[in-house]
N, C-alpha and C positions, 0 to 999 in steps of 0.2 A: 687401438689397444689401450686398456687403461694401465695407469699410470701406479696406481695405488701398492702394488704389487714390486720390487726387485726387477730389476733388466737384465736377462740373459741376450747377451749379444754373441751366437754360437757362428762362429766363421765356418763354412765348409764351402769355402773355394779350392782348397782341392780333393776334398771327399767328392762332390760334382764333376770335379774332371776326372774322375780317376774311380768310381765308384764302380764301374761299368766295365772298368779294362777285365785283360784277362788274367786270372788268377791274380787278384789285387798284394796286394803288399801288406808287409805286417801293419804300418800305419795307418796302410786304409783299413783294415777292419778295428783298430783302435778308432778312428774316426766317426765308423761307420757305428759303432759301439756307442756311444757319446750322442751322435744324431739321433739315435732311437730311442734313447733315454732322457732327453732333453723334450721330444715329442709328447711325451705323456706326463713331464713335469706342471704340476697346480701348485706349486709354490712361486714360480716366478712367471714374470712375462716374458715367454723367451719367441728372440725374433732368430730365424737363419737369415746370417748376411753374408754374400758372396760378393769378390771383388771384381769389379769392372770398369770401363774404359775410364769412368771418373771415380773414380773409388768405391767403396761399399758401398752396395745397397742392401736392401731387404729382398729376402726370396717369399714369392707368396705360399702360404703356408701349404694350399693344395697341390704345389707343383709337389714342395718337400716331401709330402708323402707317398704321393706318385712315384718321383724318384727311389726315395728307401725301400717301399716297394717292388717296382724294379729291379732295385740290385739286390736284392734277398731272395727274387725269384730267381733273377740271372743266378746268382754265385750257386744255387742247390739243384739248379736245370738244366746247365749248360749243356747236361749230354740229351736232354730231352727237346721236342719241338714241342712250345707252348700248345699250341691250340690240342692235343694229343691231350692234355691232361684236366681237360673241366669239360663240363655238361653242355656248351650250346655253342658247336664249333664253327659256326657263321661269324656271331658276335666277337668270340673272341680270336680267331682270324683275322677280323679288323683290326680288333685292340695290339693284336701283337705284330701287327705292320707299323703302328705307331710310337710301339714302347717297345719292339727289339733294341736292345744295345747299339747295336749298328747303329738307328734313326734317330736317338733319341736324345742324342746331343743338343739335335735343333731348337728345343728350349731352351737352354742352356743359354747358349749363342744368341736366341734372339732376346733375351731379359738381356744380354751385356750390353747388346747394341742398342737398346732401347734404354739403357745407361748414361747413354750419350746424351742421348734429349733430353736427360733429366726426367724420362717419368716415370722409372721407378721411385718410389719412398728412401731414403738415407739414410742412417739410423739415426740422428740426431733429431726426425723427423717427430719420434717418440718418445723424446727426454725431455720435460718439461718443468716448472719448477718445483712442482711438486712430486719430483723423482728425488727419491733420497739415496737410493743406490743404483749402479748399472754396472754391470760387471761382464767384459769382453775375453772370450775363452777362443782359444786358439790351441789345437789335440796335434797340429800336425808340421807344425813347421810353415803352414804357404803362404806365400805373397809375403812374408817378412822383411824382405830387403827392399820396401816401395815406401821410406823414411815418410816421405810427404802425406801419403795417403793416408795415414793413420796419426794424424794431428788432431784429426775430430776426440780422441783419446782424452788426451790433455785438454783440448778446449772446452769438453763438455764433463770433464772431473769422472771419469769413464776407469774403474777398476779392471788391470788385467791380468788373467792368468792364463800360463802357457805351458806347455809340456815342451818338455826337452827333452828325445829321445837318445842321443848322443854328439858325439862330438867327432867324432870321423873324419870327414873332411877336412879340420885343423889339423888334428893330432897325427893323422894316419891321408895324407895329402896323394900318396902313390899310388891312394887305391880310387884313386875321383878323378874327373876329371877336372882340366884347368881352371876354372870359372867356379867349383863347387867352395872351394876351400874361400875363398873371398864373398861369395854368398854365404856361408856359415857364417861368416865373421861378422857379418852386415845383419845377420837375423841375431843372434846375442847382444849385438848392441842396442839393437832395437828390444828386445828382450830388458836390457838392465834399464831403458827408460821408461819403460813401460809397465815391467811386470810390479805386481804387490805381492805375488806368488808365482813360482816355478813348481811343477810339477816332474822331477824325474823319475825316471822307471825302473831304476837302479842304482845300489851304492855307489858301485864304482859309475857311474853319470855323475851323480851327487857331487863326488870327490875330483874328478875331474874341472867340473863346473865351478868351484871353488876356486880351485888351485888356477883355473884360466880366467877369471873375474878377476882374481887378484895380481897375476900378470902382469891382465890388461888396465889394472886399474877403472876396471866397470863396477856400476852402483852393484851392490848385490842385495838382492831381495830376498823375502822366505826362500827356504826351499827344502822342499817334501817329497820323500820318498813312496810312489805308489805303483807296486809291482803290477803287471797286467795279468791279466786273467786270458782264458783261451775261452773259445765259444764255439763257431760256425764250421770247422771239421772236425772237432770234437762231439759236437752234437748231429752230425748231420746222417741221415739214413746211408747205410751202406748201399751202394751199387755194384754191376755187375762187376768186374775188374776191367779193367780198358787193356791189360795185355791178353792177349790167346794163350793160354795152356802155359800159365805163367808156373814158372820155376826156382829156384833160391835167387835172389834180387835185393839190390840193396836201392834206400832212397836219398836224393839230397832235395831239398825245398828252398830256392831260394831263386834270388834274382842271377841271374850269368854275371857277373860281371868279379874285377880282380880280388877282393878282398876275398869274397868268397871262394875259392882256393879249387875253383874247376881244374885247373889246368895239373896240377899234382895228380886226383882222382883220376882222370884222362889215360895220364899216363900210369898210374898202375893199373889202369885196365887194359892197357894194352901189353901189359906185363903177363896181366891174369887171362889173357888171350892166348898170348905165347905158349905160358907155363900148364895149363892146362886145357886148353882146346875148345871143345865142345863142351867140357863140364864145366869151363870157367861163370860164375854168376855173376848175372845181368846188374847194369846201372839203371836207374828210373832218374831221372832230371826233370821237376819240376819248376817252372819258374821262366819268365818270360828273359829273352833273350835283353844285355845291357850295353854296356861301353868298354872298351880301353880292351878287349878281351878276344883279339884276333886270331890269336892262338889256338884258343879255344872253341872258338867257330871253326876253325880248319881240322881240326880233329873228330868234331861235330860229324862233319862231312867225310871224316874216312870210312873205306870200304871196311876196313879189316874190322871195326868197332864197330859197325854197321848192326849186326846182330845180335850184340850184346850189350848197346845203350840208346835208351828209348828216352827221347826228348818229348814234353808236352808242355807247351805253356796254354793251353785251355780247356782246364776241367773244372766238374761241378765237389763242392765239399765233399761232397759223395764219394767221389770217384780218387780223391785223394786220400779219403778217411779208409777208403777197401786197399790201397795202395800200402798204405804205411799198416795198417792191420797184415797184411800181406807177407812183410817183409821180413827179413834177417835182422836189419837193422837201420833207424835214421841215422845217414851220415854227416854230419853239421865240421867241416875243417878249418872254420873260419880263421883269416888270419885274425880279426878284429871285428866287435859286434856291441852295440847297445845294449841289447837282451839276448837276442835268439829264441823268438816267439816257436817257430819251429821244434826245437826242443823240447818245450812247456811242453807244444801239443801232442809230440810222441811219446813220452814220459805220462801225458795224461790217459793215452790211451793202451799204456804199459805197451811199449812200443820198447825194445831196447836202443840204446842211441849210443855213435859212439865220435866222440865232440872233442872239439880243438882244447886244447889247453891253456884257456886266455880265463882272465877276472871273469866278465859276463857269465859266461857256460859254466864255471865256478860256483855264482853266485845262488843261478837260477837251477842247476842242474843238483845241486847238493852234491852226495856221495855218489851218487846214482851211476850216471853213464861212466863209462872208461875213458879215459883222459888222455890224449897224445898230441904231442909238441906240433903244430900243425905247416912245419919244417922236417918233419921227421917220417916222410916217405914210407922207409924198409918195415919201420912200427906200423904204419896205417895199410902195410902191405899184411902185415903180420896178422895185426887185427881182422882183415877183411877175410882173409883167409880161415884161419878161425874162429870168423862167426859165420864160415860157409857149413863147415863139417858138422854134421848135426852132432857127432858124439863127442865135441869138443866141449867142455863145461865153464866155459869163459862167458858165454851168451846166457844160458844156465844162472850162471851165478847172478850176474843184472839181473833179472829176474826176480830173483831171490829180493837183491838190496831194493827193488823197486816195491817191493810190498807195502810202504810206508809213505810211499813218496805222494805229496798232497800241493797240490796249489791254491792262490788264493781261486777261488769263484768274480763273474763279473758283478754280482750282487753284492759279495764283502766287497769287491773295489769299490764301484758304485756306492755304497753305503759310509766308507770313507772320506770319497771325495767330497763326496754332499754335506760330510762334516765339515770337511775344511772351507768349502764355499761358503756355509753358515756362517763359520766362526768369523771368515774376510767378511760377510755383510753384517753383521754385527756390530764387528769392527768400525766399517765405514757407515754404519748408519749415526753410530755415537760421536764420530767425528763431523756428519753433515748437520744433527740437530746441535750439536754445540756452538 
């Protein structure tokens, strides 16, 4: 690689582990966002490095795209079988024995272990002295808490930036499990020694991130606010519906686990079971199962619910984007949330939504969705009922308020960032020739 050029050092150790699962997370498709943008960047030299048994190394460039590939076919196919959908179903029968999701980890795995021996390249491998800048991006949180590994940073004058998506696990500890809250704390530290810029995705992050820097007495760096953009179920072709003779339904999207506030929904549906029978409307549950959320699983498994809440943690954009077009309403009850990407994207697809009443959903929701205390049950009973009745004008009027409602694009994001990355090599270019 030549030298002449700026160093993008883009870490996607866990975009790799995690590009492939099912129905990825809001991060991973930030991530995933960033790796495809950074692919077709000519201003800099940008390497993917992923973490391994001895620290970073460099991903070779043809894996990376293979991979992105991959996961942009998985995330839009999932309900289709590869070889069904192109011209020469020998050849590519092959290819999708090797590049199903299932098998395809085994790269992955073998570049870490071949980490060991030292033969992959390192990134310092690239930095030479006629590198004036190099600048180390980190979209997702991973491998932060491995102090040691990320000394090459410092030793080789290595600029970092990092997204901060929230702060949950400190502030909000009873919704993680034991071990998250102490790994947060270990990723910000490492964050105030390392960053020149923070990236959060939201004011209240912003504010938060201030007020806990000063606390803790941590250096504090820039820090920029840059709202995310939605993409990959907003854009993606609609498909058939994945329920049978589907009927008034509501949607949540999100991982299982306590914050996200299953276990209230649960139980007014089995309220909405009771109270209404056979015409009570269906839950749609998106989102792969989590932690700490046993309750939840057990109701999961009741008979009586059985019929009226449909679990999927593996669908394709598609089948989510027909999903939430579908619906009555996305239901978002979070106790606590960074953003709530989820929102954006039903909001984007005039979707009405009806959202816990925290800052985040505040922020990014505007006036738009209807707002309730997401402690307040008999309200969110209220609500759901009255956005079952079609002659009810409370669904109606969102509607209405949504006519205006706009977010940014991944292109304004993207066009931002690349400002502020500018500005940081600028910056440190005038500080290396001086």
């Amino acid at each position: 690689m030549a030298n002449n050029k700026p160093i993008i050092f883009f870490d996607a150790s866990r975009l790799f582990n995690r590009l492939l699962s099912s129905t990825p997370a809001g991060i991973d498709r930030v991530d995933l966002a960033y790796a495809k943008k950074f692919l077709h960047d000519q201003e800099y030299t940008v390497a993917y490095i992923v973490y391994g048994k001895k620290g970073h190394f460099i991903f070779p460039r043809l894996i990376v795209i293979l991979f992105l590939w991959v996961a942009e076919f998985s995330s839009r196919n999932r309900d289709a079988k590869f070889s069904s959908r192109v011209a020469f179903p020998l050849v590519t029968s092959l290819v999708a024995y090797f590049l199903r999701p299932s098998n395809f980890l085994w790269i992955l795995k073998f570049f870490r272990w071949m980490s060991v021996l030292g033969l992959p390249r390192h990134p310092e491998s690239i930095i030479s002295k006629s590198t004036l800048v190099a600048v180390y991006i980190n979209v997702s949180h991973g491998k932060l808490t491995k102090y040691r590994r990320f000394s090459w940073l410092k030793d080789n004058n290595v600029s970092g930036v990092f997204f901060v998506h929230d702060l949950i696990p400190i502030l909000n500890p009873e919704f993680c499990t034991d071990k998250q809250a102490e790994r947060h704390r270990a990723r910000l530290e490492m964050i105030s020694q390392h960053a020149d810029l923070i990236i959060s995705i939201s004011e209240n992050t912003k504010e938060e991130l201030v007020r806990y820097f000063s606390k803790e007495k941590l250096s504090l760096p820039e820090i920029q606010v840059l709202p995310l953009a939605v993409d990959g179920i907003c854009h993606a072709n609609e498909v058939k519906p994945v329920i049978e003779n589907p009927t008034t339904y509501f949607v949540i999207l999100s991982t299982i686990e306590p914050r996200k506030n299953h276990l209230m929904l649960l139980k007014i549906w089995k309220r909405l079971v009771k109270d209404f029978g056979l015409a009570a409307p269906k839950l749609v549950i998106i989102g792969r199962r989590g932690w700490k959320n046993d309750k939840v699983f057990r109701l999961l498994e009741d008979k009586e619910l059985e019929p009226y809440v449909h679990e999927y943690n593996d669908l394709s954009d598609g089948q989510v984007k027909s999903l939430l077009l579908g619906s009555r309403a996305l239901i978002s009850p979070s106790f606590v949330e960074g953003y709530g990407l989820p929102v954006v994207e039903a909001l984007s697809l005039k979707v009405p939504v009806i959202a816990s009443d925290i800052p985040s959903h505040r922020e990014i929701g505007k006036s738009v969705p209807d707002f309730i205390d997401p402690y307040d049950a008999e309200s969110w009973y209220a609500h759901i009922v009255a956005y079952t009745d079609s002659e009810n004008t409370m669904r109606a009027s969102q509607l209405e308020r949504m006519s205006d409602f706009s977010i940014i694009s991944w292109k304004e994001h993207m066009l931002t960032f690349d400002k502020l990355l500018k500005e940081l090599v600028v910056k440190k270019s005038v500080v290396s020739k001086a």
